[in-house]
N, C-alpha and C positions, 0 to 999 in steps of 0.2 A: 612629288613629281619633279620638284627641281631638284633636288636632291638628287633622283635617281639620273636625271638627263644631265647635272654636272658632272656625275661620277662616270660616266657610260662614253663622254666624251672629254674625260679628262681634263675637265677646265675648273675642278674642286679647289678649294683655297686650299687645302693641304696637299698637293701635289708639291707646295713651293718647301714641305717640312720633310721632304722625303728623302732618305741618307743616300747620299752622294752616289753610292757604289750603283742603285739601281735606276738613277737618273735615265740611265740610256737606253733600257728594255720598257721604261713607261709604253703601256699600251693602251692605242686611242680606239675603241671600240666604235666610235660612229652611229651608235643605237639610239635612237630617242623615242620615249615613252609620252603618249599622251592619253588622256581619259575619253572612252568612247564619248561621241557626244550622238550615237543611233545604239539602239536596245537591239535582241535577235529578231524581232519583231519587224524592227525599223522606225520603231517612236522613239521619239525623243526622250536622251536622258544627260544626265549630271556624268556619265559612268560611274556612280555611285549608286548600291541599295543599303537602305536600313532595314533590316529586320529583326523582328522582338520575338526570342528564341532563345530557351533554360543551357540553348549548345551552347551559346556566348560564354556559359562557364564548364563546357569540354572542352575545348579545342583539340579536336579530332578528326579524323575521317568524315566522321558520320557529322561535323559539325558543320560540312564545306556545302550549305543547302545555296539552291537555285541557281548552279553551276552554267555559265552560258555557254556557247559551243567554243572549246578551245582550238580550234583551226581558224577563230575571228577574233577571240581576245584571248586574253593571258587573267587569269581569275586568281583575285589576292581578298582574302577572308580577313575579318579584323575580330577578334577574340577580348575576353575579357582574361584568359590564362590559356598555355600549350599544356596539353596533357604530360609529355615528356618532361620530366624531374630537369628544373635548371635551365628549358630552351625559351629564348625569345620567339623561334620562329622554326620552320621545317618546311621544304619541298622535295619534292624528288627530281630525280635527275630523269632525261628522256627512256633509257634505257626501263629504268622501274614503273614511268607514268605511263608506258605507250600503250599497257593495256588496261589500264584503268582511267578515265576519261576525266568522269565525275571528282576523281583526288587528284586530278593534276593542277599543280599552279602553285600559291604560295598560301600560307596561313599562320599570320603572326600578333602575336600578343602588342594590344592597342597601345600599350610605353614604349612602343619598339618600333612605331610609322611616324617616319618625320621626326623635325625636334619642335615642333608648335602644337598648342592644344594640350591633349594629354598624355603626350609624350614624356616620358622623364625625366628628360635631358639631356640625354644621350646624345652622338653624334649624328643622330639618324641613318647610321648607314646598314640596319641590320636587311633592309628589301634590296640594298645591294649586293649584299652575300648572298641572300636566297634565291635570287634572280641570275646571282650566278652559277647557284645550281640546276637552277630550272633552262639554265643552258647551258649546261655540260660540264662544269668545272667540280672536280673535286677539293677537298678543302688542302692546303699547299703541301702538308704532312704525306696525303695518300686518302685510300679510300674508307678512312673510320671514320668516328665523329668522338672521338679519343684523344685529345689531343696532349704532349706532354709525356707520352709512355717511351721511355727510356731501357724496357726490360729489366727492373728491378722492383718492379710491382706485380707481384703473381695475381694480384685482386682485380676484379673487373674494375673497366672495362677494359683494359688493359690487356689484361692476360700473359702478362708477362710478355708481347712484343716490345719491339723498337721502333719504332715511327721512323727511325733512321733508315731502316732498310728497306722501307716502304716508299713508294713514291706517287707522285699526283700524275706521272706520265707525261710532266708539260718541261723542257728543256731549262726551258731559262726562269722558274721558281726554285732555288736551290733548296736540296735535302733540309728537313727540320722537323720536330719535335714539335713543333706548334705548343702555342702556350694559351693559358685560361684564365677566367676570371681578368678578364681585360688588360693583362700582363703589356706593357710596353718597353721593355727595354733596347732601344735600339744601336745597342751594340751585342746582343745578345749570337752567339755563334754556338747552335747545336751540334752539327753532323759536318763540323770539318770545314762552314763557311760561314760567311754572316749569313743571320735569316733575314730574310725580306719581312720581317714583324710585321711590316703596314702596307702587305697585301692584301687587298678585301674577303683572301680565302682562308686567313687566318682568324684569329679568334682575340686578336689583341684592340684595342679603345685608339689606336688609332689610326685609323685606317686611311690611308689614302692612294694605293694604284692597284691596276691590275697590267698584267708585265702583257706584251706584244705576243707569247705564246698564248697566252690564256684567250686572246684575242681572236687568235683566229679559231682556235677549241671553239668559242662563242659563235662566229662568224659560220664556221663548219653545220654544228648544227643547226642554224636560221636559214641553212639551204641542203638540209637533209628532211626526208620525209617521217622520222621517227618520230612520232609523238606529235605530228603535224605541226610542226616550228616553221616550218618553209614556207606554209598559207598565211601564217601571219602579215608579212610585211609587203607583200603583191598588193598591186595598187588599186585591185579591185575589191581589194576587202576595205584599204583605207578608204575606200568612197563608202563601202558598204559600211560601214563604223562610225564614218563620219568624221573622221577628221586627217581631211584630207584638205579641205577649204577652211578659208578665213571667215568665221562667224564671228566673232566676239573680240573688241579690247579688254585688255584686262592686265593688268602689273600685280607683281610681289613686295612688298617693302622688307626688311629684314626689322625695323623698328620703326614705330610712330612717332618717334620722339628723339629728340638730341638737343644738341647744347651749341652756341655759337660757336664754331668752327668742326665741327662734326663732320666725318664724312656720312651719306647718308645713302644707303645701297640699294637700288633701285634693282625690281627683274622683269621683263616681259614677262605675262600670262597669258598672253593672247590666245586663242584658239580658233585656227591651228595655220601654222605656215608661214606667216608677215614676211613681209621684204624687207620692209622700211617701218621708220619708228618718227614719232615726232613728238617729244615731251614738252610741257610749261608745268612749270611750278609756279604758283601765282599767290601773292600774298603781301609782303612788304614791299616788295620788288617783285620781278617776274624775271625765272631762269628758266633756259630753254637747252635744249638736247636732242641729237639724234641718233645717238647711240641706243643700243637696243635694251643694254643693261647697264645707265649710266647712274655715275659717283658723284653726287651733287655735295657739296662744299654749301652750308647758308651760313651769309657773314652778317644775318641782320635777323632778330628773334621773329616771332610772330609767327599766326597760323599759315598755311599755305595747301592751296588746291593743288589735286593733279590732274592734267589732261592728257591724254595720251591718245593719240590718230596715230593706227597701224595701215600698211595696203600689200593687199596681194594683186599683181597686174592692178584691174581695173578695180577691186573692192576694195574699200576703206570701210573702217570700222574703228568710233571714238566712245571713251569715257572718258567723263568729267565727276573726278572725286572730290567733292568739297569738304575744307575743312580736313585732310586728310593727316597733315604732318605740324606736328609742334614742335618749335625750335626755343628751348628757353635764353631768356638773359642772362647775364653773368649773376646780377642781381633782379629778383621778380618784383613781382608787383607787391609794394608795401603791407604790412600789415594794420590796422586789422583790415580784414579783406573779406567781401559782400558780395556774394551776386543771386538776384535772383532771376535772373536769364531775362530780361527786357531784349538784351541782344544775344548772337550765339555764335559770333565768328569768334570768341576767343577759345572755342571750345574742340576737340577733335575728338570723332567718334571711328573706333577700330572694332573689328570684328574679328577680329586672330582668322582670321584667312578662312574664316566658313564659306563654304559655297553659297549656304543663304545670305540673300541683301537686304529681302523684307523685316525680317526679324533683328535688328538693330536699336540704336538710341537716333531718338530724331527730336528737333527742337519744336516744340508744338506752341501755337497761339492762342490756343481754345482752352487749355488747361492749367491750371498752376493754383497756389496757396498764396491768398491776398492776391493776387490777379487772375490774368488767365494764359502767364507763360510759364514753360516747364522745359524739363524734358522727358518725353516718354520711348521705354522700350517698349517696341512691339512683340509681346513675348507669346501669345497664344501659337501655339503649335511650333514654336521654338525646340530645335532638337536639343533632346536632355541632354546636361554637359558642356551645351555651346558658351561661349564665354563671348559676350560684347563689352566694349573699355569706353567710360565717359573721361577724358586727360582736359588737364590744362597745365601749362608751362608759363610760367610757373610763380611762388609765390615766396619770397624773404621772410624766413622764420627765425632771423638772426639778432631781431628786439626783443625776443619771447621768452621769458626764463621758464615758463609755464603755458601748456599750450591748449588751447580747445579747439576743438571741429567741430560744429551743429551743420546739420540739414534736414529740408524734411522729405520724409518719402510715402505716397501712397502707392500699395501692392492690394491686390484682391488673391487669394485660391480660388482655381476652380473646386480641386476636391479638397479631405483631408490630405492625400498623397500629394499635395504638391508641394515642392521641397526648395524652389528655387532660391536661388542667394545673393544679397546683394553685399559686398564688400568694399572697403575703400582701404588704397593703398598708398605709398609714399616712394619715389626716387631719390636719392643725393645725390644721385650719378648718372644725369642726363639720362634716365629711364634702360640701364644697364640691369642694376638689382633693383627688386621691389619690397616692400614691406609693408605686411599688410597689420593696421592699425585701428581696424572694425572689422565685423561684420555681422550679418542676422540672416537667417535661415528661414522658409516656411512661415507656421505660426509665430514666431517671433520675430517675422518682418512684416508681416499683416496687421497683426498688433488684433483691433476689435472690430476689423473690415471683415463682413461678412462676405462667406464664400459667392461667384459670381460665375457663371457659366457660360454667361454671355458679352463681351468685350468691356472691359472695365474704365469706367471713366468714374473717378473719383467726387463726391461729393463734401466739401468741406469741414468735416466729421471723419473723413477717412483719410488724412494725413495724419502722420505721424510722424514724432521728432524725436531723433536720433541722437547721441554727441559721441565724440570719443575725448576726452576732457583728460587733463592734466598728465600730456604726452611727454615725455622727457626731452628737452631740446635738442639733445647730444643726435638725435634722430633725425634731425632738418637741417636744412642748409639753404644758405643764401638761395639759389635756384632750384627748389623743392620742387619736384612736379608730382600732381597729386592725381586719384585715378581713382574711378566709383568701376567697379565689373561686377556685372552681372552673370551666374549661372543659370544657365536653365533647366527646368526640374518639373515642367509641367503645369503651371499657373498659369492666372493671369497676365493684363500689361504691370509696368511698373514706371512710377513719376519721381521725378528728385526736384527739391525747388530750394530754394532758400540756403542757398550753401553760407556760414558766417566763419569766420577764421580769428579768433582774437584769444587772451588769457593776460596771463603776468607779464609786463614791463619790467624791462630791464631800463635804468634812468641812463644808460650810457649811449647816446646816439649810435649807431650804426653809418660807417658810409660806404656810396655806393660808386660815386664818380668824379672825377675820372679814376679808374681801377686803380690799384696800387702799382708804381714802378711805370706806368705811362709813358712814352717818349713824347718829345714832337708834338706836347700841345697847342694851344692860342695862350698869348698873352692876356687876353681876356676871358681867362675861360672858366662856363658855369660849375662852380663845386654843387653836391648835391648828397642830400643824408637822409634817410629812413625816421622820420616822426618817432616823440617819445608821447603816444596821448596825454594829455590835460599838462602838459609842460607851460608855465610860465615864458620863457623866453630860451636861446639858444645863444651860445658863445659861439664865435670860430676863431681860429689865427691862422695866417699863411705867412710863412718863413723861408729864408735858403737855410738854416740851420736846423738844427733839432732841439735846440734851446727853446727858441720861439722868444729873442733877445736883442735880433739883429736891427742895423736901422730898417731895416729893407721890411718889418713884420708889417702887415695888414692886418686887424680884428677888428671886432665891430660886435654888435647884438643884434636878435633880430627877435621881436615880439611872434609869441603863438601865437597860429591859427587855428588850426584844429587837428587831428588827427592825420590827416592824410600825406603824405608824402608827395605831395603833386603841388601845392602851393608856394609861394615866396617865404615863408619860412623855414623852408627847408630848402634853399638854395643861395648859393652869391654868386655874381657876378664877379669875376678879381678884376683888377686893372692894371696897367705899365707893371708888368713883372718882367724883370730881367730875361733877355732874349739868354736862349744858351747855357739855360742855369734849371739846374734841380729845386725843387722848391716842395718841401713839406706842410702839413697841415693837418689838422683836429679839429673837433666840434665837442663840445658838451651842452647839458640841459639845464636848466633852472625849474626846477619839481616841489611844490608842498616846502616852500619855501629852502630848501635842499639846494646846490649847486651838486650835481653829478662828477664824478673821475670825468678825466678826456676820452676821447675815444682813444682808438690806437693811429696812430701816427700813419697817412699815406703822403706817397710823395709822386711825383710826376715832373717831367720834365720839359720848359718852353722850347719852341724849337727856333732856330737859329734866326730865323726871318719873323718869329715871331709870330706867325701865321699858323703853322702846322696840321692837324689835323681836324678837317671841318667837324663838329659833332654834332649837324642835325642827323638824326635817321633818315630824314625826306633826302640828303643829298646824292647823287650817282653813285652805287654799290660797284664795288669792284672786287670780283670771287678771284683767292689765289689758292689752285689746285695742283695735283695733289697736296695736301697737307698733312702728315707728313711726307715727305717728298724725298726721294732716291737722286735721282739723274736729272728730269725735265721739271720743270715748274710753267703751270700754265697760266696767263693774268688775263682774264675776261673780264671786259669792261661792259657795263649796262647799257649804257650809248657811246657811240665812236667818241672818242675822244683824239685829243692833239697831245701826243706824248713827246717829251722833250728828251728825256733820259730815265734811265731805273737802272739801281742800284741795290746791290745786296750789302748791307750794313751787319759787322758782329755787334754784338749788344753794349761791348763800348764804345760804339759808334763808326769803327773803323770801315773803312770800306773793304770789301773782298773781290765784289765782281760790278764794273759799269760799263753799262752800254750807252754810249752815247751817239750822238749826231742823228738818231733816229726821225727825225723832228716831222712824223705821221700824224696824221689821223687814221686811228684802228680800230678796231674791235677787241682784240686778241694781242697778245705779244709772247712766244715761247723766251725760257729763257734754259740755257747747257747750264749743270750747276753738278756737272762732276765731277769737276777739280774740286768743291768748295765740302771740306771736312764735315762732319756729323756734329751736330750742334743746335742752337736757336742762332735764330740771326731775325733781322729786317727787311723788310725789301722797302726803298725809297722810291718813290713813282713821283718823278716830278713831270707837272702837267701846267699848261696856262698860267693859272690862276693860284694853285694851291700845288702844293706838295705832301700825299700822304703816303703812311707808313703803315704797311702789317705786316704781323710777326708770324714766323714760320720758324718749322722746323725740321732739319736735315739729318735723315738716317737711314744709312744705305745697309 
């Protein structure tokens, strides 16, 4: 549905990749689709049915069962295949549908709705193009479904036409050949002009307009009586449909997951109508919004809720999604790494966008292995296929030359047939790609738990443990985020507890902080390095050289503690380090009587006043948006602060843009940065007390 109402209103992100020539015919249709929320009856529904039907493998005519009145809705069927050799999808046009009632609408193979779930990966825009047939537009070629026919192919479907001398009847789509098999070349010139390739009524992968003629062809018939297109949008069906009022909050996220400085792409779902929006994200800090479809920037890791209060006139309507979004660290949480869910806000649970909310992962405190905490999905009567995600952001696998993953899981089946699946996956890439590194099916996730028909609550005999052992490292990365999903397949609940993260030691410390290349530190500021288990003691040196030779060196030892990366032996404190000065450093271990290699060499830099950049997490967060940034950069501050000046610094320090004399208390501060070239740069925020510095980047 977002999909179809970004494209219908032409505010798709690929509008901005559309060749230059047909910039100025983009046509904004004004259409927006929402899901009935009243049945023909007038009960209440999802605008969704499922039904269990051998049609789901025709997709045909006869496949288009419990059709609702098309003069109230627009009826789109979801197949497991099209009969048609090669098609994602098929509708008719009003002319062919007006007297067939029953086969009007749309009907498309379930890889080809949306791009979430069971989609293929596609760009989801194939219920665009059928819905532009189902209102009047021919594909841009003309009226075949041939696309590509040049007259030198006597063979069907062809038949030896020209597609050139054919046409779609709409002025401003120019003559073409259309092309297939997801053909994009967008310089491609068939019949004497460039083709519009990434027209929606073409046939190429990447679709993004539909031109001002096509627009009003649309518009023409949504107020023509053929095929009853005209009853649709009268305002007395949207009451009768029901979505015409504001019943329900509800937002889209595009990922649950990102990485420090992430943009992070927020959508209303509400239904149906909102005026107004008012978001918090709540978590390490608390960001706020009221944009309808706003681009949050989190400059501080950790989990975070959403809230979201929509209102129409006098109605307001709020969700509060907890635990919704994970932002990982540069570097995660050390290894080896333990939990068995005592607590559960480090934890975010996603549903890939199901319409059901009961069937999910939830933290439970009545059940667990060696206690009585867990997590359980709610899986009985789970529609088969749904996928729900247990995430956490994230965990440093950068000690581990050898890796293992244990947890344990109790599952019940109701029948033999129940198939459900539980998998666990891996990111290296802020939750972009995934890899999946387990999984267990059915009986081989049940293990010796007998079948259960009635809600399964596990008895200490019916867990079972898991590993996925000796993973190759080359696999993880410093902020790994890790991911248990569930399919559903018709069983029972299912519980995960004891998750254990450990294997081979590498004896070469890891570090973690301050990052490499750092500006703008404190003079005194905490180093900190990732544990080598059962280590003897630990080296470090800090230097302005690379020698590690100068008088200026600091070293020192520090005796093991244990394993974890959170205590005094995995940190120093430096002191009086030259204000203005780059300064380098290493750690090693002392092992089984072994001294380790150094680590690798970071360096960081004090800043001029010696003061630089505060590093508790607890201190006032300050988002600079967008990142990367074109033209405006925006500086939202947590609490108003007293700003003195801000400065845009290149990465040798130089100044390029300051604004001074400002000497506010703000909120906010815009800054013009179109003069300032495509690059990294800093931006210096001097304030009161402190002066700090984040890094951005400029590309226009």
């Amino acid at each position: 549905m977002r999909i179809l109402n970004e494209d219908y209103s032409a505010t798709n992100d690929e509008l901005s990749t559309l060749v230059s020539s047909f910039t100025s015919i983009i046509g904004v249709a004004d259409i927006e689709f929402r899901l009935a929320k009243k049945d023909p009856t007038g009960g209440s529904t999802t605008g969704i049915e499922r039904t269990v039907s051998n049609e789901t493998y025709v997709g045909d005519d006869g496949s288009k069962l419990n059709p609702w009145p098309r003069d109230e809705y627009l009826n789109i069927w979801v197949t497991d295949v099209i009969y048609i050799g090669g098609a994602a999808a098929y509708a008719y046009r009003p002319p062919s549908a007006d007297g067939n009632p029953n086969a009007d609408g749309i009907i498309s193979n379930h890889r080809y709705v949306g791009n979430i779930g069971t989609a293929s990966g596609t760009s989801g825009k194939t219920l665009t193009h059928e819905i532009g047939h189902y209102l009047g537009l021919p594909h841009t070629w003309g009226e075949t479904n041939a696309p590509g026919c040049d007259g030198t192919n006597p063979n069907e479907p062809c038949n030896g036409a020209n597609n050139c001398t054919l046409d779609d009847g709409i002025s401003d789509t120019p003559n073409c050949l259309g092309v297939s098999a997801g053909n994009c070349d967008l310089t491609r010139t068939t019949c004497g002009s460039l083709d519009n390739i990434q027209n929606y009524m073409d046939y190429a992968s990447c679709e993004a307009n539909f031109t001002a003629g096509q627009v009003n062809v649309m518009r023409n018939v949504l107020n023509n009586s053929l095929a009853d297109r005209e009853d649709l949008w009268k305002s007395v069906n949207l009451s009768a449909t029901g979505v015409a009022d504001l019943t329900e909050a509800n937002y889209y996220v595009e990922s649950p997951t990102g990485c420090i400085g992430d943009t992070v792409f927020f959508y209303d779902a509400s239904t149906y109508g909102a005026e107004s929006w008012s978001w918090e994200f709540v978590g390490p800090v608390t960001i706020t919004s009221s944009d309808e479809n706003p681009e949050i920037v989190f400059a501080i890791p950790g989990t975070y809720s959403v809230k979201l209060t929509v209102t129409q006139g006098s109605t307001t309507e709020t969700i509060n999604d907890e635990n919704a979004i994970a932002i990982a660290n540069d570097f995660g949480h050390g290894v080896p790494f333990m939990d068995d869910f005592t607590e559960s806000d480090q934890w975010v649970t996603y549903n890939n966008e199901e319409s059901s909310t009961s069937n999910v992962w939830k933290h439970t405190t009545s059940v667990g292995n060696g206690d009585n905490k867990s997590y359980q999905l709610s899986n009985i009567g789970a529609q088969r296929n749904s996928m729900d995600d247990l995430i956490y952001a994230s965990v440093d696998f950068r000690p581990l030359d050898k890796i293992s993953i244990t947890f344990d899981v109790a599952y019940a089946r109701i029948s033999n047939a129940s198939d459900d699946k539980l998998a666990l996956l891996i990111s290296m890439d802020c939750g972009n790609e995934w890899r999946t590194v387990w999984s267990k099916t059915g009986a081989a996730l049940s293990g010796s738990t007998p079948l259960s028909t009635t809600p399964f609550v596990p008895e200490s005999s019916d867990w079972e443990s898991f590993s996925a052992s000796n993973l190759p490292s080359q696999w993880f990365s410093g902020n790994t985020i890790i991911k248990f999903q569930s399919t559903a397949g018709g069983g029972n609940h299912i519980y995960i507890d004891n998750i254990n993260i450990d294997g081979e030691y590498n004896a070469v410390p890891q570090l973690t902080y301050p990052s490499n290349g750092a500006p703008s530190m404190n003079d005194n500021v905490v180093l900190n390095w990732q544990a080598v288990p059962e280590s003897t003691s630990y080296d470090y040196e800090i230097d302005e050289t690379t020698s590690f030779n100068s008088t200026a060196l600091q070293s020192g030892t520090l005796n093991y503690v244990d394993a974890s990366s959170t205590n005094t032996d995995t940190e120093y404190q430096t002191s009086s380090l030259s204000h203005n000065t780059e300064h380098f450093w290493r750690v090693r271990s002392l092992k089984n009587g072994s001294t380790s290699a150094w680590s690798d060499v970071w360096s960081f830099t004090v800043a001029a006043d010696g003061v630089g950049i505060l590093e508790s997490p607890e201190k006032d967060v300050i988002q600079i948006y967008p990142n990367p940034a074109s033209n405006r950069l925006s500086i939202v501050f947590q609490n108003e602060t007293h700003v003195l000046s801000i400065a845009v610094l290149s990465i040798d320090g130089k100044t390029i843009l300051n604004q001074n004399g400002n000497v506010n208390v703000v909120s906010s501060i815009e800054l013009d940065i179109q003069s300032i070239p495509n690059g990294s740069y800093f931006v210096a925020i001097e304030m009161e007390h402190e002066t700090r510095y984040e890094k951005v980047i400029i590309s226009k």
